[in-house]
C-alpha positions as CSV (number, residue, x, y, z in Angstrom):
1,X,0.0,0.0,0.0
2,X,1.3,3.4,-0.4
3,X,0.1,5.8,2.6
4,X,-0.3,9.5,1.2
5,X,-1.6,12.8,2.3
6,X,-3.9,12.9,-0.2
7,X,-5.5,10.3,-2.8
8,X,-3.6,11.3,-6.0
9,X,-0.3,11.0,-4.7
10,X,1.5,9.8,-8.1
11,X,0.8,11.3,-11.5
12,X,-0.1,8.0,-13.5
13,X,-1.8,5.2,-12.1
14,X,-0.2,2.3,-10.5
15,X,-1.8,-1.1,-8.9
16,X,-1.2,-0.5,-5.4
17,X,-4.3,0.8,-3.0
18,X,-3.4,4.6,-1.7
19,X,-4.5,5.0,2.0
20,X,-5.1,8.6,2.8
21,X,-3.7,9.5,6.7
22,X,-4.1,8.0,10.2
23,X,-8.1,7.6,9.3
24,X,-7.3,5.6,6.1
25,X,-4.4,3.4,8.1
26,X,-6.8,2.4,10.4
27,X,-9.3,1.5,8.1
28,X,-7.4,-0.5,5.8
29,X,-5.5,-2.3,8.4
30,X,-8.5,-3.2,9.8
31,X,-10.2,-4.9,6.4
32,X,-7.5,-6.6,5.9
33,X,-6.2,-7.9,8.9
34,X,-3.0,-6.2,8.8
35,X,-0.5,-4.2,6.0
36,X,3.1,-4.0,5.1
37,X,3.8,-0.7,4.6
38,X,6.4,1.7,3.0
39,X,6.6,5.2,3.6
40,X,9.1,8.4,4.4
41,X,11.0,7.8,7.7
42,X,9.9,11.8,8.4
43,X,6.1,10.9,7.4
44,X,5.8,7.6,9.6
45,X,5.0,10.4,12.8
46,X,1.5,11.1,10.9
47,X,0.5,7.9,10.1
48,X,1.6,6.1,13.4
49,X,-1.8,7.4,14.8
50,X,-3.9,5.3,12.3
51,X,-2.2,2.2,14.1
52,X,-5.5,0.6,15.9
53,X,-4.9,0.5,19.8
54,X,-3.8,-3.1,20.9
55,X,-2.2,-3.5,17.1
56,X,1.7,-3.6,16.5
57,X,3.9,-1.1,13.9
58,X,7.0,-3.3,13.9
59,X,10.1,-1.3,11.9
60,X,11.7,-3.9,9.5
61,X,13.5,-1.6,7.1
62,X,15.0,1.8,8.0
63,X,16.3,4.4,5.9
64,X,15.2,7.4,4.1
65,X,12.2,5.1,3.9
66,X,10.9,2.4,6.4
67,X,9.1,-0.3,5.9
68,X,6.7,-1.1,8.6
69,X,4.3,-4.4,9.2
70,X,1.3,-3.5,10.8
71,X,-0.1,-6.7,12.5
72,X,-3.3,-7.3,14.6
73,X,-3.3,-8.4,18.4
74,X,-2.0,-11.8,18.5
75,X,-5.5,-13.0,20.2
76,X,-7.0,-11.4,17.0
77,X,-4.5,-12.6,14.6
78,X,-5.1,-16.5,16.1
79,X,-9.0,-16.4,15.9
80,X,-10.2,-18.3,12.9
81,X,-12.2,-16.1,10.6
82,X,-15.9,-15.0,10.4
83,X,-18.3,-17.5,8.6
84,X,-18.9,-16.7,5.3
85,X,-15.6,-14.8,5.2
């Protein structure tokens, strides 16, 4: 995924989703059970808020950009998934 400020972050289009701030974060990581995400080590600050309470931001690349994996309580991340899922 590619976290941005705003939803047009690139000027032609590309196949990766484009999650828009903390709000967006939340959201996404949320649907889909977790993210790998790589953004500006000076960005991260803003987006760090969109990490759900109980979920874990764990730095795996650092740099000019970091790469981040966003993953679910463990308790969360064990439980088998909704019916019809």
């Amino acid at each position: 995924m590619v976290l941005s400020r705003n939803d047009h972050p690139y000027f032609t289009p590309h196949p990766l989703p484009v999650v828009v701030g903390p709000e967006g974060l939340s959201a996404f990581v949320r649907e889909h059970g977790g993210a790998l995400c790589l953004v500006e080590t000076r960005a991260w600050p803003r987006f760090a808020a969109g990490v759900p309470t109980g979920w874990t931001a764990t730095r795996l690349l650092d740099g000019e950009k970091s790469l981040f994996r966003i993953s679910p309580p463990a308790s969360a991340a064990a439980a088998p998934a909704p019916a019809g899922s």
